[in-house]
Backbone atoms as SQL, in Angstrom:
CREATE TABLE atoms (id INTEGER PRIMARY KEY, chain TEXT, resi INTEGER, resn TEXT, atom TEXT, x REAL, y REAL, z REAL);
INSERT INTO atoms VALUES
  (1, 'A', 1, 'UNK', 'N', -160.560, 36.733, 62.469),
  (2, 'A', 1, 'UNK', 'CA', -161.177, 37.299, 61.284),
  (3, 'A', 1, 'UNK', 'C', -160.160, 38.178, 60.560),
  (4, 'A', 2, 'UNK', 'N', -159.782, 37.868, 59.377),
  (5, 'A', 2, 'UNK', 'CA', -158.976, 38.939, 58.232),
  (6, 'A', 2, 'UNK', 'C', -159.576, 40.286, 58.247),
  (7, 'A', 3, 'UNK', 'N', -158.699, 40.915, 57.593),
  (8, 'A', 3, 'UNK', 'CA', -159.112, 42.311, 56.947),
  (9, 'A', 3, 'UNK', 'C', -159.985, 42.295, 55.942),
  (10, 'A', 4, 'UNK', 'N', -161.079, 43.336, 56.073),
  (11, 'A', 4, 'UNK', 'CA', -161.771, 43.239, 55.150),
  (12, 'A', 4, 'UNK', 'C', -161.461, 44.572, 53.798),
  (13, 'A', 5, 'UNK', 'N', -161.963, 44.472, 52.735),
  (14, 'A', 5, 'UNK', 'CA', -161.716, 45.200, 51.732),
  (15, 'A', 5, 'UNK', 'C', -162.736, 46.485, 51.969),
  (16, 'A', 6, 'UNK', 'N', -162.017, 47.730, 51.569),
  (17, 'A', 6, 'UNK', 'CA', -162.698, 49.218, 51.896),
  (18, 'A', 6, 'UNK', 'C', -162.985, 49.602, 50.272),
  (19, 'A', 7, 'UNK', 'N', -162.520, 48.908, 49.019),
  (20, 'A', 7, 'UNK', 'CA', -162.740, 49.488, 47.504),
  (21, 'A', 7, 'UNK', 'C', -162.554, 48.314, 47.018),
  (22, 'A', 8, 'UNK', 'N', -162.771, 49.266, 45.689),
  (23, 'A', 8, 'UNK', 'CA', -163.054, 48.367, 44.472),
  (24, 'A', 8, 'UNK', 'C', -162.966, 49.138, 43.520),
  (25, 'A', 9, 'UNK', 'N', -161.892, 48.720, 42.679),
  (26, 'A', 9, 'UNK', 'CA', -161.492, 49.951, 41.442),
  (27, 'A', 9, 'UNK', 'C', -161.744, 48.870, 40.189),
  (28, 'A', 10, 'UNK', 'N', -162.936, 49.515, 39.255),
  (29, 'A', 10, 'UNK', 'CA', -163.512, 48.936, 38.190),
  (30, 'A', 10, 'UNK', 'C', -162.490, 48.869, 37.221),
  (31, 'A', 11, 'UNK', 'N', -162.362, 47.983, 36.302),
  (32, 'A', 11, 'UNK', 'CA', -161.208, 47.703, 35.248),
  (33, 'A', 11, 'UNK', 'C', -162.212, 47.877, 34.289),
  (34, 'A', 12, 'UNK', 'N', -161.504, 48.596, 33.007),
  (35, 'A', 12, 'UNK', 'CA', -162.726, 48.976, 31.812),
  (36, 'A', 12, 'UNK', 'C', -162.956, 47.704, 30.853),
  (37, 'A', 13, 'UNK', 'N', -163.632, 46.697, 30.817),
  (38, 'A', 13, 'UNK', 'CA', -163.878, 45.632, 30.146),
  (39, 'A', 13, 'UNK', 'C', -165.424, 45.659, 30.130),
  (40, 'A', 14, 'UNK', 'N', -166.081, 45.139, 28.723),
  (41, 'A', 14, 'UNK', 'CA', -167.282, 44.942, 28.801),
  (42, 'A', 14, 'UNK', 'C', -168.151, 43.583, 29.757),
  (43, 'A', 15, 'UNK', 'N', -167.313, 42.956, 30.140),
  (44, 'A', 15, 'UNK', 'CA', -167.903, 42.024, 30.605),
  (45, 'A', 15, 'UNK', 'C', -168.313, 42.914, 31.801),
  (46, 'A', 16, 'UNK', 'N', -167.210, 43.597, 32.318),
  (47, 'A', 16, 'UNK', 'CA', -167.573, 43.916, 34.162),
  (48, 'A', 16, 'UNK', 'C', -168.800, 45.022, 33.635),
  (49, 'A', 17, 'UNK', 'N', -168.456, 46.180, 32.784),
  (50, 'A', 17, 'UNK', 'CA', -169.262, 47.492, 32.329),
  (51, 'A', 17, 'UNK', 'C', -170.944, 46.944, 32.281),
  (52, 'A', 18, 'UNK', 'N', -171.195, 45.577, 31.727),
  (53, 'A', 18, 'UNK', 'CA', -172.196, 44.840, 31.437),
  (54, 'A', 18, 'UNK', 'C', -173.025, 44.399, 32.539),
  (55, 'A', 19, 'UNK', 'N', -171.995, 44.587, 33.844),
  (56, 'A', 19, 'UNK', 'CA', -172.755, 43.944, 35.447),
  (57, 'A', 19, 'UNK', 'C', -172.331, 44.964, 36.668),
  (58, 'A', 20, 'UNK', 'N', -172.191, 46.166, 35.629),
  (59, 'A', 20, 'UNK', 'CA', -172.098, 47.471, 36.167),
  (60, 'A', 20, 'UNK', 'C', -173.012, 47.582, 37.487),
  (61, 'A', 21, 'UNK', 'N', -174.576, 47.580, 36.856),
  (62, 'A', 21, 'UNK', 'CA', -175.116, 47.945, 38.106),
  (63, 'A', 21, 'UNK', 'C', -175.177, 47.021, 39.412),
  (64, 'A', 22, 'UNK', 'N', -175.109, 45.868, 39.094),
  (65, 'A', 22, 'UNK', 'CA', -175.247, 44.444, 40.108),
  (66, 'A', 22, 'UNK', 'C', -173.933, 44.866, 41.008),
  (67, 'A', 23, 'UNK', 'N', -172.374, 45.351, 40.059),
  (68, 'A', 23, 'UNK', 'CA', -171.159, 45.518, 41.240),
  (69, 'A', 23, 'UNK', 'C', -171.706, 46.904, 41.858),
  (70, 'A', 24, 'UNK', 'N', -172.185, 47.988, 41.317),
  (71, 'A', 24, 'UNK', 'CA', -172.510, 48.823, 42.428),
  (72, 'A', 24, 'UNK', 'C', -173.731, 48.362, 43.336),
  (73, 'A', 25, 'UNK', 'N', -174.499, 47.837, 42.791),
  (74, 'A', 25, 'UNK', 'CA', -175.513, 47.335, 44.295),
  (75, 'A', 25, 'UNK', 'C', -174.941, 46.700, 45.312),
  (76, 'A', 26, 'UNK', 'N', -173.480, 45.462, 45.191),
  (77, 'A', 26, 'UNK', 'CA', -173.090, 44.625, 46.335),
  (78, 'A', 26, 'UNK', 'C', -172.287, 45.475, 46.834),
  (79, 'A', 27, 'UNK', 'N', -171.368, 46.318, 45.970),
  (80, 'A', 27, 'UNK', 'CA', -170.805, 47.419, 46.596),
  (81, 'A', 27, 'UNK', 'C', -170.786, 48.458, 48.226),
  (82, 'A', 28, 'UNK', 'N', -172.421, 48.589, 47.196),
  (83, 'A', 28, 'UNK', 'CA', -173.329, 49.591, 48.174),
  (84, 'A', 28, 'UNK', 'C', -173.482, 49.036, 49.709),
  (85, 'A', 29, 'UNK', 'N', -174.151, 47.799, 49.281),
  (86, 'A', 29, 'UNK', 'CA', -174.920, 46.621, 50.471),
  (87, 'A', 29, 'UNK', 'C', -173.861, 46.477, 51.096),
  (88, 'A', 30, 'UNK', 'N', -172.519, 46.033, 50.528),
  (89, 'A', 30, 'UNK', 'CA', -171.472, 46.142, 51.529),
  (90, 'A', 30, 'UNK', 'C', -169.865, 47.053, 51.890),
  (91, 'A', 31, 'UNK', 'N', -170.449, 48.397, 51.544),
  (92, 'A', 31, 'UNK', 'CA', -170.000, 49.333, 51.785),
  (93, 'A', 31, 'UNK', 'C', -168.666, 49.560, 51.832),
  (94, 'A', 32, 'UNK', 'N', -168.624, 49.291, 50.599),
  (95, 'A', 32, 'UNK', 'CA', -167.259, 49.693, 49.331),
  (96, 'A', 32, 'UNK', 'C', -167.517, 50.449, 48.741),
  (97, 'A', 33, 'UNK', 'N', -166.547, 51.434, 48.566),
  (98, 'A', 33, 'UNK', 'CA', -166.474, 52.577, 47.289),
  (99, 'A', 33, 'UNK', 'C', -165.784, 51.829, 46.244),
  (100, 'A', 34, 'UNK', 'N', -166.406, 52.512, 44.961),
  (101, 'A', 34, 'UNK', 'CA', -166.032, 52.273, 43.966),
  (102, 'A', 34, 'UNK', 'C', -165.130, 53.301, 43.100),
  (103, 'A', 35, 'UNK', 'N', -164.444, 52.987, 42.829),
  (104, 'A', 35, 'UNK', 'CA', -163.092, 54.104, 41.785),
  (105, 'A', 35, 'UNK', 'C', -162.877, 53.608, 40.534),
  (106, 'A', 36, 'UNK', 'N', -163.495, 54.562, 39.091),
  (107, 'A', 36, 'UNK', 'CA', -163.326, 54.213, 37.974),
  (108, 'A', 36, 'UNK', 'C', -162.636, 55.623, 37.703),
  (109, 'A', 37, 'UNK', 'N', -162.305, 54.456, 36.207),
  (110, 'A', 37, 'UNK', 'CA', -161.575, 55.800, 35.173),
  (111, 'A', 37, 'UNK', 'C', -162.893, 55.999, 34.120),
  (112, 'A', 38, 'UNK', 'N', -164.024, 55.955, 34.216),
  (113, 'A', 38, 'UNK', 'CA', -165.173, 55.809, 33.750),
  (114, 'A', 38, 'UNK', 'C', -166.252, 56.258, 34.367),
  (115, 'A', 39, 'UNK', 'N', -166.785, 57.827, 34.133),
  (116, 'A', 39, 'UNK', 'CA', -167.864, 58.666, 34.702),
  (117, 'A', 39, 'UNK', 'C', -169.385, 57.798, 34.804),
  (118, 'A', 40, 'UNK', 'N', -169.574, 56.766, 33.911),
  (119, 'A', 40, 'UNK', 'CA', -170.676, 55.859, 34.271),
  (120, 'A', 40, 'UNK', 'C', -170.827, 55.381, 35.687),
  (121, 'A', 41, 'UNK', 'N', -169.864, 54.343, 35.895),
  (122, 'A', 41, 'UNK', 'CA', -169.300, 54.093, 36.945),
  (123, 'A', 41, 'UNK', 'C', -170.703, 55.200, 38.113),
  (124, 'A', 42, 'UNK', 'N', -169.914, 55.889, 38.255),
  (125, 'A', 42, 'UNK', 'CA', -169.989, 57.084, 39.331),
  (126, 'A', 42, 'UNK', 'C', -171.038, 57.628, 38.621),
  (127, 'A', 43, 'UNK', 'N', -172.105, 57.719, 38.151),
  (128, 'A', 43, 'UNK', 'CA', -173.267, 57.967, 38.022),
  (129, 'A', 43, 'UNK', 'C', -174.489, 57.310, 38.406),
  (130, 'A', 44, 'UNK', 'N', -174.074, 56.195, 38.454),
  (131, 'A', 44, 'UNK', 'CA', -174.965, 54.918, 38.434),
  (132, 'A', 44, 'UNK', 'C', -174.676, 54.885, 40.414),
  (133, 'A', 45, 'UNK', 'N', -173.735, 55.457, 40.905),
  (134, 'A', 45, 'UNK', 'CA', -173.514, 54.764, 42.544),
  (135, 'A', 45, 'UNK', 'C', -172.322, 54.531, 42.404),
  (136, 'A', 46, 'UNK', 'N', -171.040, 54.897, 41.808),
  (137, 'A', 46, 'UNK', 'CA', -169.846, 54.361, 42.526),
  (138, 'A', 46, 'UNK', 'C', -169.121, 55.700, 42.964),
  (139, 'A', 47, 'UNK', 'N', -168.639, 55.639, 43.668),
  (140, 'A', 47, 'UNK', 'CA', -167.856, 56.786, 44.609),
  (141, 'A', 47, 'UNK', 'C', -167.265, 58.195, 43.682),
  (142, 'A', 48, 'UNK', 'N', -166.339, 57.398, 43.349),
  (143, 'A', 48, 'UNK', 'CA', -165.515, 58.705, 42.029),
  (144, 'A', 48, 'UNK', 'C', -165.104, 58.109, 41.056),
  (145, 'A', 49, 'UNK', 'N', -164.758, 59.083, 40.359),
  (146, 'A', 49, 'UNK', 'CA', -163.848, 58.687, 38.821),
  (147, 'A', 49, 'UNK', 'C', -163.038, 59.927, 38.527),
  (148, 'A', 50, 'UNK', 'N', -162.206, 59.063, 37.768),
  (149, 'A', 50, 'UNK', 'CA', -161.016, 60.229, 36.955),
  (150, 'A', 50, 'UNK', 'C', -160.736, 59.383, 36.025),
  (151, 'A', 51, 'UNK', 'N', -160.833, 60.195, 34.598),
  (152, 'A', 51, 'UNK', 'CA', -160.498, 59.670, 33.393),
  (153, 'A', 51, 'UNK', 'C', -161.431, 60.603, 32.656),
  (154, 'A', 52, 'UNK', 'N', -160.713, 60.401, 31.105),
  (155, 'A', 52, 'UNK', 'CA', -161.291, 61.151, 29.565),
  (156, 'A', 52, 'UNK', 'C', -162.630, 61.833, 29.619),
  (157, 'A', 53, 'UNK', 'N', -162.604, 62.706, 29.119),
  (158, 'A', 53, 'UNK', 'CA', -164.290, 63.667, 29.069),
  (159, 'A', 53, 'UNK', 'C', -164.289, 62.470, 27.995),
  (160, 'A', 54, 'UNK', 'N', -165.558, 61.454, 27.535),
  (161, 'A', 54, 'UNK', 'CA', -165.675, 60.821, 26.202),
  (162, 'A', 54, 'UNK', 'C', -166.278, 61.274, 25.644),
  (163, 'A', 55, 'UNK', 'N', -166.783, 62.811, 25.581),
  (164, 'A', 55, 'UNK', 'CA', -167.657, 63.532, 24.792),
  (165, 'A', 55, 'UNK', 'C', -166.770, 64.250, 24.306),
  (166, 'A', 56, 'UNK', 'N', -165.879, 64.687, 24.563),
  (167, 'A', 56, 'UNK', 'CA', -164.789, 65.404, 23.800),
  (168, 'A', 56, 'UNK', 'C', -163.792, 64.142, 22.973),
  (169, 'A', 57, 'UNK', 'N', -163.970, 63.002, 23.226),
  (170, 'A', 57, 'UNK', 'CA', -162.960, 62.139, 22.311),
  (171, 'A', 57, 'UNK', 'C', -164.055, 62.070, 21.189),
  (172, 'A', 58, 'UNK', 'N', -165.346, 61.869, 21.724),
  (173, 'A', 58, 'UNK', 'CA', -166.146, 61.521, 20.514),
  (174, 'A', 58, 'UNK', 'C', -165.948, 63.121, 19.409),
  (175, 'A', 59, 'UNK', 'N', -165.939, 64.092, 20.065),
  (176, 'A', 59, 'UNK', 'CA', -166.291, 64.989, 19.193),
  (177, 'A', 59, 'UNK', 'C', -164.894, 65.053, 18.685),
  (178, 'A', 60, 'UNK', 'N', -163.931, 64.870, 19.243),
  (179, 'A', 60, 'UNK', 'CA', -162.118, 64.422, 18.476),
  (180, 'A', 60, 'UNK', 'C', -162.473, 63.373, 17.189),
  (181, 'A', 61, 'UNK', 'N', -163.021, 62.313, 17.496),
  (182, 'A', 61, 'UNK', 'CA', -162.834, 60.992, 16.449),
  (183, 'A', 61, 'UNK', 'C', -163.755, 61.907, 15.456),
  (184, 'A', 62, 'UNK', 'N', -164.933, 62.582, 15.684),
  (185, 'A', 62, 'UNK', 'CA', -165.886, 63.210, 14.420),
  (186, 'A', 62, 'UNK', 'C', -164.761, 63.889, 13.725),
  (187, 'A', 63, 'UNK', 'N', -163.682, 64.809, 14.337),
  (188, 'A', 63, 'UNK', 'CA', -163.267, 65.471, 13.321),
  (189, 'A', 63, 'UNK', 'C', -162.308, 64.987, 12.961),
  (190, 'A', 64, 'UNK', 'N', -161.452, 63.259, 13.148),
  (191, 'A', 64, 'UNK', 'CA', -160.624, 62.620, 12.057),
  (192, 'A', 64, 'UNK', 'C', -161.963, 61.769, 11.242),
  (193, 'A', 65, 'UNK', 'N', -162.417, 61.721, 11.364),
  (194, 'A', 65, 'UNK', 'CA', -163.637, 61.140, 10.554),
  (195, 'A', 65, 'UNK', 'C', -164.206, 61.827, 8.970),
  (196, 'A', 66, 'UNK', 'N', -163.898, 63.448, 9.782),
  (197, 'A', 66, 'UNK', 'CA', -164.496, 64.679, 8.344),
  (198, 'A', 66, 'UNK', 'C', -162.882, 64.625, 7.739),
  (199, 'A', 67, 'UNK', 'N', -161.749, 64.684, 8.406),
  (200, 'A', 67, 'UNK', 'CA', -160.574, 64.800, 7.673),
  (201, 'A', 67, 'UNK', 'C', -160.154, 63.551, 6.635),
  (202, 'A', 68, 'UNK', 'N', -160.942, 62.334, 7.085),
  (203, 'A', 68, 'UNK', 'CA', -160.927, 61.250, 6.226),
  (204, 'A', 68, 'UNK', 'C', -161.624, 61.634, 5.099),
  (205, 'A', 69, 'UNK', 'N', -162.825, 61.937, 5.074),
  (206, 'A', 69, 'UNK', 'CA', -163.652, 62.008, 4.379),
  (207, 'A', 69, 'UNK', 'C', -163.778, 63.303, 3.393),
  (208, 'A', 70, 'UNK', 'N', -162.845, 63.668, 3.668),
  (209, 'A', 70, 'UNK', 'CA', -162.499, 64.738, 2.635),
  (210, 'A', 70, 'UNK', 'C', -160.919, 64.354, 2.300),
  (211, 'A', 71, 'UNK', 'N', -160.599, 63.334, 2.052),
  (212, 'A', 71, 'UNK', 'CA', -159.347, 62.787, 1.295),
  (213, 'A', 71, 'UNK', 'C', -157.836, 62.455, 2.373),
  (214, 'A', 72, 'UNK', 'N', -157.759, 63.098, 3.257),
  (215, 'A', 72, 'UNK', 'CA', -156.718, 62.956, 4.596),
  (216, 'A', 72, 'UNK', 'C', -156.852, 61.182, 4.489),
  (217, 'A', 73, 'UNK', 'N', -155.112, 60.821, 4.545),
  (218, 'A', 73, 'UNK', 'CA', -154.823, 59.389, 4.633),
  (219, 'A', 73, 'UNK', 'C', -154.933, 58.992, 6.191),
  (220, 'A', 74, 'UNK', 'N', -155.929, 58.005, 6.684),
  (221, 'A', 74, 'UNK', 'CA', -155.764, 57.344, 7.707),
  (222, 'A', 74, 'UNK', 'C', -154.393, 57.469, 8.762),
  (223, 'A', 75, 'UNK', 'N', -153.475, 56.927, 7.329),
  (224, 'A', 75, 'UNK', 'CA', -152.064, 56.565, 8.516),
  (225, 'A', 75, 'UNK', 'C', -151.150, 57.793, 8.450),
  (226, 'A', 76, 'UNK', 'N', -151.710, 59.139, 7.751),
  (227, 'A', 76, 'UNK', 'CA', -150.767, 60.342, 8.231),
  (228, 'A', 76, 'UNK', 'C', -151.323, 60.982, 9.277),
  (229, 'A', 77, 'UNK', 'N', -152.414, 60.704, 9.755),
  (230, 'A', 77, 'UNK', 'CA', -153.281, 61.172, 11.046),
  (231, 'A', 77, 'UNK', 'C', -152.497, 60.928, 12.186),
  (232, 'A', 78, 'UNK', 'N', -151.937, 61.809, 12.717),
  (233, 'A', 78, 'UNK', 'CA', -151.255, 61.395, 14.189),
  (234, 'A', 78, 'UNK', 'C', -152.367, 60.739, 15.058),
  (235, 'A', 79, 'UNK', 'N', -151.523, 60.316, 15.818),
  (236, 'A', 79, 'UNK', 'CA', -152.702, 59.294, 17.253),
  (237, 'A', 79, 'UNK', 'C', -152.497, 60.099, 18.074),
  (238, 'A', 80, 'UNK', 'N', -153.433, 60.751, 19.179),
  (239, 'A', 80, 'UNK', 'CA', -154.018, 61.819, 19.504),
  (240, 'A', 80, 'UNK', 'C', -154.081, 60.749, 21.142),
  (241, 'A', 81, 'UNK', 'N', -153.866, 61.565, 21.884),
  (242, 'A', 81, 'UNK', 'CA', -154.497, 60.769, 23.684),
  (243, 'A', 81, 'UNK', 'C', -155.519, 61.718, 24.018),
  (244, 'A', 82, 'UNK', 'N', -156.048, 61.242, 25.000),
  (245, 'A', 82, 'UNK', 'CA', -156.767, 62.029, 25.654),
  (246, 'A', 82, 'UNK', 'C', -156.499, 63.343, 26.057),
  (247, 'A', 83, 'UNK', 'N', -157.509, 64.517, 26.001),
  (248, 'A', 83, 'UNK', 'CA', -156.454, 65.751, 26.804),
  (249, 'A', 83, 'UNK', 'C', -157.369, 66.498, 28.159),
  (250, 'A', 84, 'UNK', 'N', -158.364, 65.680, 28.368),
  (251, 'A', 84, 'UNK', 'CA', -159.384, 66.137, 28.359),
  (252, 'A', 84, 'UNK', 'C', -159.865, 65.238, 29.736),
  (253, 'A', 85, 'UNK', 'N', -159.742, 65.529, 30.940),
  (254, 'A', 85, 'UNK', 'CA', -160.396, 64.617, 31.890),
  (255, 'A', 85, 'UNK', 'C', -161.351, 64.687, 32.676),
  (256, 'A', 86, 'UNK', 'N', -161.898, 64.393, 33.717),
  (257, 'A', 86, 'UNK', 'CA', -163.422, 64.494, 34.669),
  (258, 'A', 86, 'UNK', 'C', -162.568, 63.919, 35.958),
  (259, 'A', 87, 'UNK', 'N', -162.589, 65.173, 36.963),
  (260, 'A', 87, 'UNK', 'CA', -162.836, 64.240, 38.297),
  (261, 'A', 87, 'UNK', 'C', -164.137, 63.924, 38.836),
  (262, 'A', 88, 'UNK', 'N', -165.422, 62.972, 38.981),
  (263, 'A', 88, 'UNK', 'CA', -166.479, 63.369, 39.266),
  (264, 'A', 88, 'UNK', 'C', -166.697, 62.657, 40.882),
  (265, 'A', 89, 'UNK', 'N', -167.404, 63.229, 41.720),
  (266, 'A', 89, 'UNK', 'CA', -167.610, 62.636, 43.117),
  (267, 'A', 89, 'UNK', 'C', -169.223, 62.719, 43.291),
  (268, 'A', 90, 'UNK', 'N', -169.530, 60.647, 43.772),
  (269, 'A', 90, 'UNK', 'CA', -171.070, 61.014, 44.046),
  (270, 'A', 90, 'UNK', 'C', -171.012, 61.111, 45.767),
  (271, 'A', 91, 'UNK', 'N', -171.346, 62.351, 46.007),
  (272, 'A', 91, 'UNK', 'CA', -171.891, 62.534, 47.444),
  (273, 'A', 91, 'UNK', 'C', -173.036, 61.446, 48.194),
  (274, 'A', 92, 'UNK', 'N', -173.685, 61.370, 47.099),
  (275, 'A', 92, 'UNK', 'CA', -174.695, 60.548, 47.636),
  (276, 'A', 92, 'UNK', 'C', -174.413, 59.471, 48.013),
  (277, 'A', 93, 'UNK', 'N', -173.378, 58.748, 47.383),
  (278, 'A', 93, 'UNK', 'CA', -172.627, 57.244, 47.651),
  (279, 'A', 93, 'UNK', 'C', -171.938, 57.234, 48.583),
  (280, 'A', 94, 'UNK', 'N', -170.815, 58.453, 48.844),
  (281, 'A', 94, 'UNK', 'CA', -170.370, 59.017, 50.191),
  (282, 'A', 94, 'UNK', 'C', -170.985, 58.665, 51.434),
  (283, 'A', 95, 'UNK', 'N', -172.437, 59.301, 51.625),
  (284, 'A', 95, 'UNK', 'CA', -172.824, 59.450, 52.594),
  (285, 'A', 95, 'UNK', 'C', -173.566, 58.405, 52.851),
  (286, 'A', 96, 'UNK', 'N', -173.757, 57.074, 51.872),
  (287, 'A', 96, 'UNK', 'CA', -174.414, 55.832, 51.893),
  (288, 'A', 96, 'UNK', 'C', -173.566, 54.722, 52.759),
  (289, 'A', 97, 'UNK', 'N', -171.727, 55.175, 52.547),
  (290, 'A', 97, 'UNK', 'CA', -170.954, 53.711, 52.779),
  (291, 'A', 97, 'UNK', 'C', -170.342, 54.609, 53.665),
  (292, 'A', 98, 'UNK', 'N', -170.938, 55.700, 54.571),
  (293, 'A', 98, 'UNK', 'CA', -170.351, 56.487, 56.114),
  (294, 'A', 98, 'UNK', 'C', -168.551, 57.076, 55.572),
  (295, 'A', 99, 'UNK', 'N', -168.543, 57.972, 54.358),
  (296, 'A', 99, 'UNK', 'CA', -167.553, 58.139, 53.807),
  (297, 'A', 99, 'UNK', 'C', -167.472, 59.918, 53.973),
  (298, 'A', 100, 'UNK', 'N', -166.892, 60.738, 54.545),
  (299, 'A', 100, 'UNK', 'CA', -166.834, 62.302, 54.438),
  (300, 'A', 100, 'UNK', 'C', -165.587, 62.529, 53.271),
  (301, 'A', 101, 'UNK', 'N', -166.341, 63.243, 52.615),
  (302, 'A', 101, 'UNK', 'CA', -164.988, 63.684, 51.256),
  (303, 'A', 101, 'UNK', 'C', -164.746, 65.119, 51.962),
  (304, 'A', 102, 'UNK', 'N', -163.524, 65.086, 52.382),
  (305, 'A', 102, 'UNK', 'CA', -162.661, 66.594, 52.366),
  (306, 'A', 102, 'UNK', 'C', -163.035, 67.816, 51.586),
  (307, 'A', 103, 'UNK', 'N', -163.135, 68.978, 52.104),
  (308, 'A', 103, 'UNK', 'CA', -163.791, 69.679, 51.174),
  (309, 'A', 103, 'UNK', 'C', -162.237, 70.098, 50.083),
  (310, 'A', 104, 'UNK', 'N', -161.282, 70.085, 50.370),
  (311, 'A', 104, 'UNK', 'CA', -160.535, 70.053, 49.414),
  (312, 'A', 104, 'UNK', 'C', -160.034, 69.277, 48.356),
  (313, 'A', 105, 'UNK', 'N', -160.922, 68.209, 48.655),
  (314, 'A', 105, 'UNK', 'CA', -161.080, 67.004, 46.937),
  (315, 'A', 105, 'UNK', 'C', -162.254, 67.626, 46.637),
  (316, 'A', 106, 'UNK', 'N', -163.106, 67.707, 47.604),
  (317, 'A', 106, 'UNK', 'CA', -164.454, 68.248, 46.755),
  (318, 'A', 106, 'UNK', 'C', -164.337, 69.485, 45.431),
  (319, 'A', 107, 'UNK', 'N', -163.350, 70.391, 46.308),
  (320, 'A', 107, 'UNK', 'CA', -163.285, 71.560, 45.572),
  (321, 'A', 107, 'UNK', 'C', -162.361, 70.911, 43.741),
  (322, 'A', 108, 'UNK', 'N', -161.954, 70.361, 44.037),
  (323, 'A', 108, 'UNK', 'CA', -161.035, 69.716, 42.883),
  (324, 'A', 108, 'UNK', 'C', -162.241, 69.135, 41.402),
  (325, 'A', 109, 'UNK', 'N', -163.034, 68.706, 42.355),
  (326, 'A', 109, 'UNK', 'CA', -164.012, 67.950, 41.519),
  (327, 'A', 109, 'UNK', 'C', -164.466, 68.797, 40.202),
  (328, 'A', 110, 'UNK', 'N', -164.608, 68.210, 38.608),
  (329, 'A', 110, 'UNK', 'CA', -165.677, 68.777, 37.731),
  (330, 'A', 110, 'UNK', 'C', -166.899, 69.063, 38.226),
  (331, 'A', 111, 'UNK', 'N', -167.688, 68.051, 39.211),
  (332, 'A', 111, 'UNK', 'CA', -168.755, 67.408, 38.872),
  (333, 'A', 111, 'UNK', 'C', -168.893, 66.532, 40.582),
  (334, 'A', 112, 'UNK', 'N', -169.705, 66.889, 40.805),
  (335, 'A', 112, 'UNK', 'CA', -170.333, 66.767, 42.314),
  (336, 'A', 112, 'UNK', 'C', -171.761, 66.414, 42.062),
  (337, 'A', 113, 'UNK', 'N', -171.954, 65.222, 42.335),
  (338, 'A', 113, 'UNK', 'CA', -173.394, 64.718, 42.433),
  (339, 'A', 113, 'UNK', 'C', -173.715, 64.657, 43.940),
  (340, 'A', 114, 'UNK', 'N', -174.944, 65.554, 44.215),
  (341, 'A', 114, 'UNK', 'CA', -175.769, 65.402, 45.466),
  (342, 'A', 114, 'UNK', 'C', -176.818, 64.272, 45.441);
């Protein structure tokens, strides 16, 4: 018998985002963590994430949006990255696929779901 797989790190595409919950249910059932750069992800049941607050990009794009809209040219707008990230950890998923998180990632975490 081979090695079997311990994860599963979500790639951001709508097709997979679209069968989001179905990969965390087989996930679950067969006790894989899941690792996104996408806080959904890890809300819904996947292990952790790290990547962009998207509430702070959204509230970024609102304000090239008002700078458009009050005469600012599109293409003198610098392009802006992210500055802004989330580590989030679901405990609950942890303790579903027999996983102990260190309390020193824990402590790291934004955002700890029990």
């Amino acid at each position: 018998e081979g090695e079997r797989a311990v994860a599963l790190i979500s790639v951001l595409t709508g097709v997979v985002a679209s069968q989001r919950r179905r990969i965390v249910d087989f996930a679950a059932k067969s006790r894989l963590a899941i690792m996104s750069a996408e806080s959904r992800w890890t809300e819904v049941g996947g292990l952790m994430s790290y990547g962009p607050d998207y509430a702070d990009l959204y509230r970024r794009a609102a304000t090239y949006v008002d700078k458009i809209l009050k005469g600012a040219k599109p293409a003198d707008l610098p392009v802006e990255q992210p500055t802004k990230f989330e580590f989030i950890i679901n405990l609950k998923t942890a303790k579903q696929i027999g996983l102990t998180i260190p309390p020193n990632v824990l402590a790291r975490a934004d955002k700890v779901i029990k």
